[in-house]
C-alpha positions as CSV (number, residue, x, y, z in Angstrom):
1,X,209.8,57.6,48.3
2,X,206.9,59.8,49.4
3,X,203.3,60.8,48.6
4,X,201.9,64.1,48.6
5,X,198.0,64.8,47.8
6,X,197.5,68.2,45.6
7,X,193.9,69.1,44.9
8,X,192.4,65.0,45.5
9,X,195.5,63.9,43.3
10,X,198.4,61.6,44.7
11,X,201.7,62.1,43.5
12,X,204.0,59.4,44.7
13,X,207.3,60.7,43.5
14,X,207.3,64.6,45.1
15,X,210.6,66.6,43.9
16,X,210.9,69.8,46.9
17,X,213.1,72.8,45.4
18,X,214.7,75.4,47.8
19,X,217.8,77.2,46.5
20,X,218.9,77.8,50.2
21,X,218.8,75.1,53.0
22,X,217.9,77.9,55.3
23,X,214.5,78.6,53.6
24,X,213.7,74.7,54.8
25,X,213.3,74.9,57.8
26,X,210.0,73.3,58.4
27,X,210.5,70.8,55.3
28,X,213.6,69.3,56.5
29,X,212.0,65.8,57.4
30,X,210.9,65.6,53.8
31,X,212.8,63.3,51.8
32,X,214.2,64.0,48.3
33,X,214.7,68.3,49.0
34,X,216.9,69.6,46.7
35,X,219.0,73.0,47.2
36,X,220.1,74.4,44.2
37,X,221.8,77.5,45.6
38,X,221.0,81.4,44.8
39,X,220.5,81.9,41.0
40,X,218.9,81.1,37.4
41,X,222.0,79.2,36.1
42,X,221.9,77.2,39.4
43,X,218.6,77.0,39.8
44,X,218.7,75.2,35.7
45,X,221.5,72.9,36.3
46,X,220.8,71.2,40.0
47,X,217.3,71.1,38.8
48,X,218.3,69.4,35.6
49,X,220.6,66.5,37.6
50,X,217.4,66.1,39.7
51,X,214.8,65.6,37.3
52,X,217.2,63.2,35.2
53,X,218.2,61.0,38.2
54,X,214.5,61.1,40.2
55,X,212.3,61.6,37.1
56,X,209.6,63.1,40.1
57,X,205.9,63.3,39.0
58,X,205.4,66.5,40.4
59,X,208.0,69.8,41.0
60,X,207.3,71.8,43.8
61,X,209.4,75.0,44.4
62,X,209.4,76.4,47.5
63,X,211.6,80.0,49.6
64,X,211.6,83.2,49.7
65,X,212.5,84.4,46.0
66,X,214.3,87.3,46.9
67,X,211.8,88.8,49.9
């Protein structure tokens, strides 16, 4: 487990999002990323199995979205 500070707050249980591995370039040292592939439906059910097995204070979703 990890800490991340957000405007002077500490969250100590950080969930990354990325549907593609190739949009993590720079965030690949990070524990606990999570690739849920290209998609709504995938985006939904990866990010379901996360938040059920990591129960992470804080979501952040990170790529391209499309661009």
């Amino acid at each position: 487990m990890w800490e991340i500070e957000i405007n002077k707050k500490i969250y100590k249980n950080p969930l990354v999002v990325f549907a593609m591995k190739e949009e993590a370039t720079a965030f690949l040292d990070f524990r606990d990323l999570i690739f849920t592939g290209v998609g709504k439906v995938n985006a939904g059910y990866y990010l379901m199995k996360s938040l059920c097995r990591k129960k992470p204070d804080i979501i952040i979703n990170l790529g391209t979205a499309g661009g």
